[in-house]
C-alpha positions, -999 to 999 in steps of 0.1 A, spaced: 427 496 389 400 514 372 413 500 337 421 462 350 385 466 360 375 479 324 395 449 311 381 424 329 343 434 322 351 437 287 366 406 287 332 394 304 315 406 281 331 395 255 332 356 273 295 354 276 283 369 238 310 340 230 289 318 250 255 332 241 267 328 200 280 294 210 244 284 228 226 302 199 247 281 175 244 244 188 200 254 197 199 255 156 219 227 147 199 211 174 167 225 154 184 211 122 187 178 135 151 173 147 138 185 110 161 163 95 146 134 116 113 143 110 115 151 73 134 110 75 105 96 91 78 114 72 98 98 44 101 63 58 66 65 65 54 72 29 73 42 14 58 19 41 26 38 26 36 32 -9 42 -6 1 11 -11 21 -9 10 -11 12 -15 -37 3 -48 -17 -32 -38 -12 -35 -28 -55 -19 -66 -56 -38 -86 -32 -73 -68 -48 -62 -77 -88 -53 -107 -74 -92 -113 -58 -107 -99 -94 -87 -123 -111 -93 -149 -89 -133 -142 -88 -128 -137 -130 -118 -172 -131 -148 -186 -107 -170 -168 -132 -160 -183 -159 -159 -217 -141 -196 -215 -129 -206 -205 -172 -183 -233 -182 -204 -259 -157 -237 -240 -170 -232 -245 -202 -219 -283 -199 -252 -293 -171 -274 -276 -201 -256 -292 -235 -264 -328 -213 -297 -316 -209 -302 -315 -240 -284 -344 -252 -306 -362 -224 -332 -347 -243 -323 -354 -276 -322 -390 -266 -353 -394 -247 -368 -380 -288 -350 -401 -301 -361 -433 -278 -400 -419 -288 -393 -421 -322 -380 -457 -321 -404 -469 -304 -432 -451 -326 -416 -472 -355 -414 -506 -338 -450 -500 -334 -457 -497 -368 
């Protein structure tokens, strides 16, 4: 009796470090799973970064270029409104001096 006793305890004993291994062994593939989630969205978050980063870089070379152009729109109109200024000067001389002559 005293050995089926023995037996049996061993046997316990043996059933439950089975279990405890078996508990210890799914906790860390449960601990490997969450830090392979985690590193997956930390990576999933830095490409949306990346995008988000890229589009911004776009959208502002796309404003530069864009004010660039009004820049050189608003010299272009300058430098036409002062050439027929001048023109408009250039005649008005021009008128003067004909009429200086007709009155001679």
């Amino acid at each position: 009796i005293r050995k089926e006793k023995k037996r049996k305890a061993k046997l316990e004993k043996e059933k439950k470090a089975k279990e405890e291994a078996e508990r210890k062994k799914q906790f860390k593939l449960q601990q490997q799973k969450i830090a392979a989630e985690k590193a997956e969205k930390e990576r999933i978050a830095q490409e949306e970064a990346k995008k988000l980063e890229a589009t911004q870089k776009e959208r502002d070379r796309k404003r530069r270029l864009k004010e660039k152009e009004e820049e050189l729109e608003r010299k272009k109109k300058e430098e036409e409104e002062r050439i027929a200024a001048e023109k408009a000067k250039l005649e008005e001389e021009k008128r003067k001096v004909l009429e200086m002559k007709q009155e001679m």
